[in-house]
KEKE-3310 file (N, C-alpha, C; in steps of 0.2 Angstrom, whole numbers, plus 5000, padded with zeros to 4 digits):
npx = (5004:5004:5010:5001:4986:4986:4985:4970:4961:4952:4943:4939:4927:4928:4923:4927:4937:4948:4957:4973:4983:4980:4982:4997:4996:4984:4991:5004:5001:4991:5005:5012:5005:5007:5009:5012:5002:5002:4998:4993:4980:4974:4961:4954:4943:4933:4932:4941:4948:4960:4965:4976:4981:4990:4980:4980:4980:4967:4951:4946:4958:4962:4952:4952:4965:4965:4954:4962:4969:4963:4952:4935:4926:4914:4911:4912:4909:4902:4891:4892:4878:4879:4873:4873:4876:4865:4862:4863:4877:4877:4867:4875:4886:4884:4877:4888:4898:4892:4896:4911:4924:4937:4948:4950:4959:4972:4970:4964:4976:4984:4977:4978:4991)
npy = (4994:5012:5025:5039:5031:5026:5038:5049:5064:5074:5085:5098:5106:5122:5131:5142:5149:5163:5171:5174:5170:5157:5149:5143:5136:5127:5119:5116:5108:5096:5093:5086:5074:5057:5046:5061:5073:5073:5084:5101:5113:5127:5137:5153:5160:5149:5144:5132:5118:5106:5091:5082:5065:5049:5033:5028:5038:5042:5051:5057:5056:5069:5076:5076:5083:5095:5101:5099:5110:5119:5123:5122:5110:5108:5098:5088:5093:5083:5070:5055:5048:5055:5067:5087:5094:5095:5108:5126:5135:5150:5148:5137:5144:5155:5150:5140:5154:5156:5150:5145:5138:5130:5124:5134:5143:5141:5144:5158:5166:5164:5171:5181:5186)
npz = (5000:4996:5001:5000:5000:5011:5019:5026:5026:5038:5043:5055:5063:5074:5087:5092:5089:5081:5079:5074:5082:5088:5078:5079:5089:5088:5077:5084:5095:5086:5080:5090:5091:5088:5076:5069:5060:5041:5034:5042:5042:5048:5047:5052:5047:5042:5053:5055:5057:5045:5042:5036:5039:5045:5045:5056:5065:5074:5068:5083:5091:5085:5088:5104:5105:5102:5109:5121:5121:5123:5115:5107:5100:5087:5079:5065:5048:5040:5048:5053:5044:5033:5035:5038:5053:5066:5072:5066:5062:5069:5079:5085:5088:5099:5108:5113:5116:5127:5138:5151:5153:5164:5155:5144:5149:5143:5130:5130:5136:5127:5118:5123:5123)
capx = (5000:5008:5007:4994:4983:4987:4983:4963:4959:4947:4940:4936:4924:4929:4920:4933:4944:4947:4963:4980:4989:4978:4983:5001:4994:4983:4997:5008:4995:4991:5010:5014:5004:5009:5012:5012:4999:5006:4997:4987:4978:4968:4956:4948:4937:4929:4932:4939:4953:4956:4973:4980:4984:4990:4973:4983:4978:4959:4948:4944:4964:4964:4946:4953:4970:4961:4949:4965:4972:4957:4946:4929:4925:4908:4911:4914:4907:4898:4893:4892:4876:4879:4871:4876:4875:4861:4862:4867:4882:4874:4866:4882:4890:4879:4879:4894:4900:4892:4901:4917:4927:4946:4952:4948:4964:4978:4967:4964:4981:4987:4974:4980:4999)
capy = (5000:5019:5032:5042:5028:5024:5044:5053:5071:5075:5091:5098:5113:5125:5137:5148:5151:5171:5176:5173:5168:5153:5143:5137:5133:5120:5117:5112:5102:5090:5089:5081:5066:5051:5050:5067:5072:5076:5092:5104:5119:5130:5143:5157:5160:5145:5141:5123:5114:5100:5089:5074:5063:5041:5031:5026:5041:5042:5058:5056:5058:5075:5082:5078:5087:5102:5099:5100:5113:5124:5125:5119:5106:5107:5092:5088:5096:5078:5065:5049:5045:5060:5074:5089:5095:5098:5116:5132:5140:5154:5146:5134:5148:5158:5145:5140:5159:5158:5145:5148:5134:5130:5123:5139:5147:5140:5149:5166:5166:5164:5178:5190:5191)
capz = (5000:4997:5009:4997:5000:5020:5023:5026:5027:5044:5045:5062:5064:5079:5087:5097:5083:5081:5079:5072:5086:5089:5074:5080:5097:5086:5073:5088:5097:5081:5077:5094:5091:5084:5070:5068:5054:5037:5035:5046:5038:5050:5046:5056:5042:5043:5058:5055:5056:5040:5044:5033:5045:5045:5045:5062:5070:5073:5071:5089:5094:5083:5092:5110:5104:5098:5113:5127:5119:5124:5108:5106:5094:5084:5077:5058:5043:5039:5053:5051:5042:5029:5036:5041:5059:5068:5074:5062:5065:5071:5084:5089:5091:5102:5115:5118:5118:5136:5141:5151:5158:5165:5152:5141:5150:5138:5124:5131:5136:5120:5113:5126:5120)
cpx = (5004:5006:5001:4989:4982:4983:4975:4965:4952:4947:4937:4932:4925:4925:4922:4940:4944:4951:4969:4984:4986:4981:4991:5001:4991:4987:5002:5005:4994:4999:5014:5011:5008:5005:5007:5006:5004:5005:4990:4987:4971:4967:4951:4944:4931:4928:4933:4945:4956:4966:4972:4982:4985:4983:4975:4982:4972:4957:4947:4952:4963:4957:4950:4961:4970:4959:4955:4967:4969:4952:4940:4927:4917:4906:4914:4906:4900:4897:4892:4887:4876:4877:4872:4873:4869:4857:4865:4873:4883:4872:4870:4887:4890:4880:4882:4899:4899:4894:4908:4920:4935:4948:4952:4956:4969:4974:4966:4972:4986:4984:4977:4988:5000)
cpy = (5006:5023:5034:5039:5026:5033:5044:5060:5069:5085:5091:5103:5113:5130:5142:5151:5158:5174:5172:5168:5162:5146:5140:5134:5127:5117:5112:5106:5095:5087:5086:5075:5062:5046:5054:5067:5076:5084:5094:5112:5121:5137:5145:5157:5158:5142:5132:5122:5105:5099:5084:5071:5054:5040:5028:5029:5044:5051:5060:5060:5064:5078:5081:5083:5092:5104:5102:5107:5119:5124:5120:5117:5105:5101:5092:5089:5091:5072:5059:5046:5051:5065:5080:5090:5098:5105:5122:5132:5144:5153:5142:5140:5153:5156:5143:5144:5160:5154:5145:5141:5134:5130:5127:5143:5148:5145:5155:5168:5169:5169:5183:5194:5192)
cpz = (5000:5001:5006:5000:5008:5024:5022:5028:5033:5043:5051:5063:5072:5081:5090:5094:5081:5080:5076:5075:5089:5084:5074:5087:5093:5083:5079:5092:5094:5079:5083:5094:5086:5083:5070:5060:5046:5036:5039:5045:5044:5046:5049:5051:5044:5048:5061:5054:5050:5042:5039:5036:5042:5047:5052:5067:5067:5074:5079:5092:5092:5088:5100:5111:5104:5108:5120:5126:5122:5120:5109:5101:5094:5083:5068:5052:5040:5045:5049:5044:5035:5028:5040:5048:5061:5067:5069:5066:5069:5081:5089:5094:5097:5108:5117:5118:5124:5140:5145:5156:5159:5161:5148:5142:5145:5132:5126:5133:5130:5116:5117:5124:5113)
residu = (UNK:UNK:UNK:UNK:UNK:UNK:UNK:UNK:UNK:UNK:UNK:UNK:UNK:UNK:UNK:UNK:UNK:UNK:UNK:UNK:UNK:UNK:UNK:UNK:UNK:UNK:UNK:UNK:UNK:UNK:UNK:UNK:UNK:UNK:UNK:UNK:UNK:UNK:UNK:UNK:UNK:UNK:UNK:UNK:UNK:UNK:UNK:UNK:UNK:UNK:UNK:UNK:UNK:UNK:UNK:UNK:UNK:UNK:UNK:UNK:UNK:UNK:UNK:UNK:UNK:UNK:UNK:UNK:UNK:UNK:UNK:UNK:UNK:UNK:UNK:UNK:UNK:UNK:UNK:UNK:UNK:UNK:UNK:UNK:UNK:UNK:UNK:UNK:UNK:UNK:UNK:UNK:UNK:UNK:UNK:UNK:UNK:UNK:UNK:UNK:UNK:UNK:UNK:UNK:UNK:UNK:UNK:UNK:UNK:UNK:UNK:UNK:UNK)
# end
């Protein structure tokens, strides 16, 4: 089997993703697992994180990576049975702005310098 073929793309939608300074906080996050993913492309924009990763590391390992790090995982773009999510954007977004828990610290941190 070649690599090409061994690899998947995951997309993660985030919803506390805002600024600049958050994207090597996840960048560094997903490149300490193992095996490291091949590539990690965030975007505030969309608010989403989409990785190349070995089929050896589970979407699950990259959301609870994401997840430690501070950030709030949506979910992905498609679940399971091929339909999107539930809730708007909008309204995801809304609710879990009021939200404030510990582990948030690492991510304000990192927005405040």
């Amino acid at each position: 089997m070649d690599a090409e073929s061994s690899e998947v793309t995951t997309t993660i939608l985030v919803s506390n993703l805002h600024c600049g300074r958050q994207v090597p906080t996840i960048q560094d996050a997903l490149a300490s697992l193992s095996p490291p993913p091949s590539s990690v492309e965030v975007s505030i924009v969309t608010q989403s994180v989409t990785v190349q990763h070995s089929r050896a590391l589970s979407p699950a390992v990259l959301k609870a990576a994401i997840d430690d790090a501070g950030y709030d995982i949506l979910g992905t773009p498609v679940a399971e049975h091929g339909s999107l999510p539930p809730t708007s954007w909008s309204d995801s977004l809304a609710s879990l702005s009021r939200i404030v828990l510990p582990r948030h610290a690492k991510h304000l941190e990192n927005c405040a310098q």
